[in-house]
N, CA, C and O atoms as CSV, one atom per row, in Angstrom:
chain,resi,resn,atom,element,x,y,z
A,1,UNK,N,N,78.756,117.791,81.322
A,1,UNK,CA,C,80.211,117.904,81.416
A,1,UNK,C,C,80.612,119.202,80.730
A,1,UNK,O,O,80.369,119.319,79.529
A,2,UNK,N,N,81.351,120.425,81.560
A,2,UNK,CA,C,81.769,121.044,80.941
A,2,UNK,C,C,82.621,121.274,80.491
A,2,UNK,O,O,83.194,120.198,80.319
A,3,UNK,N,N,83.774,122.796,79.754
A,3,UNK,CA,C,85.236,122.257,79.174
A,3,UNK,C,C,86.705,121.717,80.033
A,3,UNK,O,O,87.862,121.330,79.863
A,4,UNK,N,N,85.404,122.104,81.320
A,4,UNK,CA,C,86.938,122.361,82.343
A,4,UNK,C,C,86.967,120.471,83.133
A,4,UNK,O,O,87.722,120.179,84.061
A,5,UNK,N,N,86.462,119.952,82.798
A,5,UNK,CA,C,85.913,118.466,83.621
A,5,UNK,C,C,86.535,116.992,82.179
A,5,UNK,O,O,86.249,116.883,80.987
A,6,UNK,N,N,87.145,116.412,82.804
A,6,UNK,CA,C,87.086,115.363,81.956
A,6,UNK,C,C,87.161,113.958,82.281
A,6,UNK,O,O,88.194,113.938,82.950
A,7,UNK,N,N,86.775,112.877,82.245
A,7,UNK,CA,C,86.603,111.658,82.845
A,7,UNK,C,C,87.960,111.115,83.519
A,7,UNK,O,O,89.058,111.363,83.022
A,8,UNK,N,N,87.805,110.394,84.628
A,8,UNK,CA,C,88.663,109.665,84.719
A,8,UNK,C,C,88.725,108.385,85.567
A,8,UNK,O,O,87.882,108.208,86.447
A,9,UNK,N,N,89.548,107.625,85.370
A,9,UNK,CA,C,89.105,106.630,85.642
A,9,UNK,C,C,90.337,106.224,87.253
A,9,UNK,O,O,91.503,106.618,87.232
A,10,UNK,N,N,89.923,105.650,88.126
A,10,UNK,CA,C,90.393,106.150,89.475
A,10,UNK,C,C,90.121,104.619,89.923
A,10,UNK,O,O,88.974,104.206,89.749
A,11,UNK,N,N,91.149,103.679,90.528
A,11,UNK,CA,C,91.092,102.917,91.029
A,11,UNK,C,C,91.663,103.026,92.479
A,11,UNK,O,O,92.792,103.463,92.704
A,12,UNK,N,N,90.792,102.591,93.454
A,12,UNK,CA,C,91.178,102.998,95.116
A,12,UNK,C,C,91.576,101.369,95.656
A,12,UNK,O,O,90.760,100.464,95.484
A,13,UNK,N,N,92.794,101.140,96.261
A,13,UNK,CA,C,92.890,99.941,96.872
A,13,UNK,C,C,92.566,99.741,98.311
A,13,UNK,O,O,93.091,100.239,99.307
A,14,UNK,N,N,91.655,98.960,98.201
A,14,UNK,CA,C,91.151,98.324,99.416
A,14,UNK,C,C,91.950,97.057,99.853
A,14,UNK,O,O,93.139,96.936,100.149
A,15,UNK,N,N,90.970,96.183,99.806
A,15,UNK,CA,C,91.847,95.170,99.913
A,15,UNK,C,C,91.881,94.190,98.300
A,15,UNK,O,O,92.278,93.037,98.130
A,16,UNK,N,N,91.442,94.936,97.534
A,16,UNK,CA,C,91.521,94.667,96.378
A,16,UNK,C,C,91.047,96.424,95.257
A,16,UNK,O,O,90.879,97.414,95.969
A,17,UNK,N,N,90.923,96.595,94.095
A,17,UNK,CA,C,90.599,97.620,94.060
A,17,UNK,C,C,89.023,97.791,93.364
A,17,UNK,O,O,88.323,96.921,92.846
A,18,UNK,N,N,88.814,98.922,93.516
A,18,UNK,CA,C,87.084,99.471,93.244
A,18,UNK,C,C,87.332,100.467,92.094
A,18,UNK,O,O,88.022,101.409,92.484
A,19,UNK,N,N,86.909,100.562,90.542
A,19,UNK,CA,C,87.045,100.971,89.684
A,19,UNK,C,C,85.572,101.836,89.614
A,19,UNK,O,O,84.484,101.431,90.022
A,20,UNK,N,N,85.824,102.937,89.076
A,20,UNK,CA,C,84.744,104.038,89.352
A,20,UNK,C,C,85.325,105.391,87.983
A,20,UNK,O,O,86.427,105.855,87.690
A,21,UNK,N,N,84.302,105.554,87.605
A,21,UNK,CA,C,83.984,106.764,86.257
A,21,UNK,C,C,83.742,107.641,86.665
A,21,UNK,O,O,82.548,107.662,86.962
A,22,UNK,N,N,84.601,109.127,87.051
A,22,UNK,CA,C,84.474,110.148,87.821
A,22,UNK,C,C,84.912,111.477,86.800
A,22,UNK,O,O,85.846,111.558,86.003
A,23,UNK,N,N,83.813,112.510,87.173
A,23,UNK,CA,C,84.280,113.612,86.214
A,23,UNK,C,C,84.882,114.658,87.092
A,23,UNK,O,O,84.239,114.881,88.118
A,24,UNK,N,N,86.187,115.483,86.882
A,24,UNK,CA,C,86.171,115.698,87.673
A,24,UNK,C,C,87.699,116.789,86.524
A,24,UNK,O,O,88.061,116.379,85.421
A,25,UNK,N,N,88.237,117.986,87.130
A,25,UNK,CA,C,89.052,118.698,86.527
A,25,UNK,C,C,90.251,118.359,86.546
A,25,UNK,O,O,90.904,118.981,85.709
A,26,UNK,N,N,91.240,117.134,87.557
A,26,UNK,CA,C,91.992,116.520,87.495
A,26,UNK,C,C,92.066,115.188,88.146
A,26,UNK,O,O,91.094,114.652,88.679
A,27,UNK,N,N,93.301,114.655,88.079
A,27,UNK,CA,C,93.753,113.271,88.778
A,27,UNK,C,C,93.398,113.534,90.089
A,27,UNK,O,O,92.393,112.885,90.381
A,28,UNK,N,N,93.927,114.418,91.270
A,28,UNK,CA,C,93.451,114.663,92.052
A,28,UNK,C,C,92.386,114.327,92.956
A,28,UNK,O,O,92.049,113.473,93.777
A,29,UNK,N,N,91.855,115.858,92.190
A,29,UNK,CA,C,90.141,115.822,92.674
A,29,UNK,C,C,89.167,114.420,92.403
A,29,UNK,O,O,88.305,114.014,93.183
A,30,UNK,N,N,89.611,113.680,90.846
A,30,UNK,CA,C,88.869,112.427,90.570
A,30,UNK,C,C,89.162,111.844,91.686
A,30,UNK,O,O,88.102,111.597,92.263
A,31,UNK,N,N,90.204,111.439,92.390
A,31,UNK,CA,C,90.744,110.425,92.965
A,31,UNK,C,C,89.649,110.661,94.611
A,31,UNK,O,O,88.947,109.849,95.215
A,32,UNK,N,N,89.920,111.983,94.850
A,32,UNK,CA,C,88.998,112.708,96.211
A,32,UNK,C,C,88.018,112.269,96.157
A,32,UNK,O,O,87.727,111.646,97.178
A,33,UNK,N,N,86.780,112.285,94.892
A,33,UNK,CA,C,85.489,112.345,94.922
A,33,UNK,C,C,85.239,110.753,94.927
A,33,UNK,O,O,84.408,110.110,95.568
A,34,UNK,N,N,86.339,110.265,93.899
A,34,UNK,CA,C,86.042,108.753,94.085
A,34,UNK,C,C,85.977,107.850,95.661
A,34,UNK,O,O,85.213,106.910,95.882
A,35,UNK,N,N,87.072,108.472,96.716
A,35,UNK,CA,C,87.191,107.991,97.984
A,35,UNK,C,C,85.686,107.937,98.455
A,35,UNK,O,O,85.233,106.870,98.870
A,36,UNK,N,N,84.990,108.951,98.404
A,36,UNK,CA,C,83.938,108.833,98.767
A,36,UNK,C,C,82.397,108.190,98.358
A,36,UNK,O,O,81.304,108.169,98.926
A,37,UNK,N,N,82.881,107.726,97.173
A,37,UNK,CA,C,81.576,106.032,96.386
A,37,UNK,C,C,81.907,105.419,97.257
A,37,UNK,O,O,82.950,105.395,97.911
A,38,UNK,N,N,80.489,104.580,97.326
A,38,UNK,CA,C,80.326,103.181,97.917
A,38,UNK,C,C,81.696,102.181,97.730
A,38,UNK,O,O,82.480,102.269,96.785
A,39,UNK,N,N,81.751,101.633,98.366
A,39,UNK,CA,C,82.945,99.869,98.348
A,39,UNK,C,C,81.937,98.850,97.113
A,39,UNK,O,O,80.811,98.395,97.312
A,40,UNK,N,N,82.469,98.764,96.321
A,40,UNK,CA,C,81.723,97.918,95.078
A,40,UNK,C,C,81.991,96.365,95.879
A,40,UNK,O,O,82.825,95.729,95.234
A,41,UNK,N,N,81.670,95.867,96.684
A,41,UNK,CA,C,81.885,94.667,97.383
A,41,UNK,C,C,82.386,93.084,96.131
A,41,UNK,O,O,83.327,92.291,96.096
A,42,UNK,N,N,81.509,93.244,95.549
A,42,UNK,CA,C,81.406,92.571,93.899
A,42,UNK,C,C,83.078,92.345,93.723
A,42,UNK,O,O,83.843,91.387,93.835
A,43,UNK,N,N,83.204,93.807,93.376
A,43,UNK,CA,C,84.400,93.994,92.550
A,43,UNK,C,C,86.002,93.706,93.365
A,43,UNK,O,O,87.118,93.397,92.947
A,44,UNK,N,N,85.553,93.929,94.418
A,44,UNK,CA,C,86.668,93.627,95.486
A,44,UNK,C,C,87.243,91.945,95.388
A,44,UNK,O,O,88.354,91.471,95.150
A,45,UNK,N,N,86.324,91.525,95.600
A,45,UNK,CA,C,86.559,89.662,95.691
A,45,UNK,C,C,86.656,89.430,94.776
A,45,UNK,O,O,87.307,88.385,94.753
A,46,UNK,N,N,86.256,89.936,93.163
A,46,UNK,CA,C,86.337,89.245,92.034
A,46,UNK,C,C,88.213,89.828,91.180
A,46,UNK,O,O,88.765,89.428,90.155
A,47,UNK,N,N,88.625,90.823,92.171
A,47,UNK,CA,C,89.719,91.452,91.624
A,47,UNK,C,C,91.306,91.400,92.748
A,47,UNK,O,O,92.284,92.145,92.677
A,48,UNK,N,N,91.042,90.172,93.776
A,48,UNK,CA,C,91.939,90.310,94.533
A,48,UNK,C,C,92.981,89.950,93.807
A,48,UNK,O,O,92.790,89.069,92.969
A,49,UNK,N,N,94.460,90.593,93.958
A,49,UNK,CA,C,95.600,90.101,93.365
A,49,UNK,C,C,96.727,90.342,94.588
A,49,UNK,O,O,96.543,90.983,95.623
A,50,UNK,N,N,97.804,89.725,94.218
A,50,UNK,CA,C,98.983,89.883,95.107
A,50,UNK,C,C,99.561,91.033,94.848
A,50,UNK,O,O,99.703,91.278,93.650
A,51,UNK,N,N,99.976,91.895,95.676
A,51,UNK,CA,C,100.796,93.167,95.471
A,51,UNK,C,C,101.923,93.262,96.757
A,51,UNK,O,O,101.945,93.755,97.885
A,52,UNK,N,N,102.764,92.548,95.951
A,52,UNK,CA,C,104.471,92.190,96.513
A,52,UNK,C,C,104.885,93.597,97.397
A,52,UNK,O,O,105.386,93.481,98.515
A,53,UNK,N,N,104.669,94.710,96.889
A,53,UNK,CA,C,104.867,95.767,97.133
A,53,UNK,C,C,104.570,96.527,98.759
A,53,UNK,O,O,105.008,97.511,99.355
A,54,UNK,N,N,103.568,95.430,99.041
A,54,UNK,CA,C,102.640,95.879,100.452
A,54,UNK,C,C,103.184,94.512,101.492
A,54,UNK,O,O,103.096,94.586,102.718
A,55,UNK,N,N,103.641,93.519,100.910
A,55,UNK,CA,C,103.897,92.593,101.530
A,55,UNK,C,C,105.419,92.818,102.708
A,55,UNK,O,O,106.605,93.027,102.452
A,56,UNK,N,N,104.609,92.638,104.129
A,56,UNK,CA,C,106.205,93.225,105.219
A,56,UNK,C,C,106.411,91.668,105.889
A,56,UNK,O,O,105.772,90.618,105.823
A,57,UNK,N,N,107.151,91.928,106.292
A,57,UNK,CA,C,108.012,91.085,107.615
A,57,UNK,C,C,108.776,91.882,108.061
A,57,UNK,O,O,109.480,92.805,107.650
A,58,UNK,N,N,108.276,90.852,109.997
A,58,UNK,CA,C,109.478,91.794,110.856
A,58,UNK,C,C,109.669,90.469,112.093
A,58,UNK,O,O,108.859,89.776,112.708
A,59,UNK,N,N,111.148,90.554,112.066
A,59,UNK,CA,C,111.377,89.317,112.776
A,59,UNK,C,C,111.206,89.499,114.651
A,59,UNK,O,O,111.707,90.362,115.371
A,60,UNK,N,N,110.518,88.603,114.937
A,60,UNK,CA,C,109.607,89.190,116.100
A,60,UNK,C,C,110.676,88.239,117.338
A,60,UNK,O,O,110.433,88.306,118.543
């Protein structure tokens, strides 16, 4: 790790989210490099929660 790199920690939502330790020079770029790790399958099912926020209706 050099001065310009510093950890971060980057959660991607799937259908739940995948937590990943990425070095990287900002929020950004962590977030970029993280898209591209594996799907922690594990972590997905053991971390599903409701997020009201994503929840739609449309009266059909």
């Amino acid at each position: 790790m050099n001065k310009e790199t510093k950890k971060h920690k980057v959660q991607i939502y799937y259908s739940g989210f995948c937590t990943y330790e990425v070095l990287a020079k900002n929020n950004s770029e962590a977030i970029l490099k993280a898209r591209s790790f594996p799907i922690n399958q594990k972590e997905i099912l053991s971390t599903i929660e409701n997020w009201e926020e994503a929840d739609f209706a449309i009266e059909v």
